[in-house]
Every structure is written in C-alpha cells, then in structure tokens.
C-alpha positions as CSV (number, residue, x, y, z in Angstrom):
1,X,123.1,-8.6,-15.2
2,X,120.4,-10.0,-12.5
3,X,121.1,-13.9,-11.8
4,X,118.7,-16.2,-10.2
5,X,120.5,-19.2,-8.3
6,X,118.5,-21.7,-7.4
7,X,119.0,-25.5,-6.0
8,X,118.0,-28.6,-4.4
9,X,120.3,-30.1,-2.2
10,X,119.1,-32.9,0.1
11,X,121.9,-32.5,2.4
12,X,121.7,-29.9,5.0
13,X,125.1,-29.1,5.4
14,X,126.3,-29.2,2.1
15,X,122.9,-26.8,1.6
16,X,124.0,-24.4,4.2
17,X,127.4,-23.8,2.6
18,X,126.2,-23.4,-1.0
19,X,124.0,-20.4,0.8
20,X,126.9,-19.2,2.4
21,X,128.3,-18.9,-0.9
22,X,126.0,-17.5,-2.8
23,X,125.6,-14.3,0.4
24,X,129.6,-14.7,-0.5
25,X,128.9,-13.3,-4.2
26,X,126.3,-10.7,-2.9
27,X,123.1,-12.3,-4.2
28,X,120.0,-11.9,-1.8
29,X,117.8,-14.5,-0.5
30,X,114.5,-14.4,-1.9
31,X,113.1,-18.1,-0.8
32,X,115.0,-20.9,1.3
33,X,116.8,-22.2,-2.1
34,X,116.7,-19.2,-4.2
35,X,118.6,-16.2,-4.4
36,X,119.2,-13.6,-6.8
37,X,121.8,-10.7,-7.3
38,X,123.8,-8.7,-10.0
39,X,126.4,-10.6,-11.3
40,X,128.5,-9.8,-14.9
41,X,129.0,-12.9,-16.7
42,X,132.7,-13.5,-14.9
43,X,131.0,-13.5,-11.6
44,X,128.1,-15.9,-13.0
45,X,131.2,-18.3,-14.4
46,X,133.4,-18.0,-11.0
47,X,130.2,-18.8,-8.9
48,X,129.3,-22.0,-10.8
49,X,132.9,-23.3,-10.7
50,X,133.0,-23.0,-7.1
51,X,129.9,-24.5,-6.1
52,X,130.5,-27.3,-8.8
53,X,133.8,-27.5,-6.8
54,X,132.6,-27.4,-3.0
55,X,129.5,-30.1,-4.5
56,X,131.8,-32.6,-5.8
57,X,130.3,-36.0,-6.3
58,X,127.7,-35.0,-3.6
59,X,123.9,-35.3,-4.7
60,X,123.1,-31.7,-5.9
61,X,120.1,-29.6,-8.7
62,X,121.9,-26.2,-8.6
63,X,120.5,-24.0,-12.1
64,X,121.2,-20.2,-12.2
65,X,119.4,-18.1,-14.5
66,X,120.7,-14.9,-15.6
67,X,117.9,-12.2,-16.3
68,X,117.8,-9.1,-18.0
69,X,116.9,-5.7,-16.2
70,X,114.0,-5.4,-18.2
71,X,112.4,-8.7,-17.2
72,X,113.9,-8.3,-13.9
73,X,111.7,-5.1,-13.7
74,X,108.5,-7.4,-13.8
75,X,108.6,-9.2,-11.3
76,X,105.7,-9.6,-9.5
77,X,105.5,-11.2,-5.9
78,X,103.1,-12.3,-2.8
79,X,104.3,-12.9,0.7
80,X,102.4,-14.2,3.1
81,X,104.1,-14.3,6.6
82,X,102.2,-15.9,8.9
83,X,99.9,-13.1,11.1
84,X,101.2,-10.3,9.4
85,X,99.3,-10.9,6.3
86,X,99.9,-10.7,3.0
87,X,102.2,-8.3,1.2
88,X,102.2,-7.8,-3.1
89,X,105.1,-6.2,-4.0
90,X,106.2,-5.2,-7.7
91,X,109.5,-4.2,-9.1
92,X,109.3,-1.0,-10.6
C-alpha cells in the first residue's frame, strides 16, 4: 500500500535524521517534509516505532497516511521550480 509520511519537526537535526529514515524505508521525497512510498502494513508499523523511538521526548507532528492505489492513481500535482517554469504532472 502507498503511505504518505509527513512531519513538522522544529529541530533541524532531529529533522534531518527522520528523512534519513524515511529514504531508509524506501519512501521518496515529494516536498521538504513529505514523502511517500509502498509500504505493507508491517513496514508502516516498524517505521512509526522507530521514529517514535529516535523522537523520544523531542518536540515532533509526524502523521503518515496510508493510501490506496486507486486514490494514489489521482493524484494531481504542480511544480513550479524557479525559471524552468511550471510542470502539471498526473498519476496515471
């Protein structure tokens, strides 16, 4: 199943590591606090535990939403990077 991980973690450090592990589980980048990947629901479980773990008491919003293919299938996005324009991609 497609997860979405996303968080806000005031903290740079502690920020950089919960990226580290979510490129760790295989789940892509799609915005500085947001990635997304295929994870069964083990995966989902052992990725919560260890960034609840490597969080501890430290100030942390993490949420992951698992999605299913077919909603996964519309998603709809707009990049704008800088002079290159703007690029609309759709999953399909």
């Amino acid at each position: 199943m497609i997860c979405l991980v996303v968080y806000d973690i005031p903290n740079d450090r502690l920020r950089a590591k919960v990226a580290d592990i979510c490129l760790d589980y295989g789940l892509e980048r799609i915005q500085y606090s947001a990635f997304m990947g295929e994870l069964n629901h083990n995966r989902q479980s052992e990725l919560l535990q260890k960034l609840r773990r490597r969080v501890g008491s430290q100030e942390a919003n993490l949420q992951l939403f698992p999605i299913c293919d077919k909603d996964a299938r519309l998603r709809r996005e707009i990049v704008v990077a800088g002079d290159k324009g703007c690029k609309n991609r759709e999953s399909a």
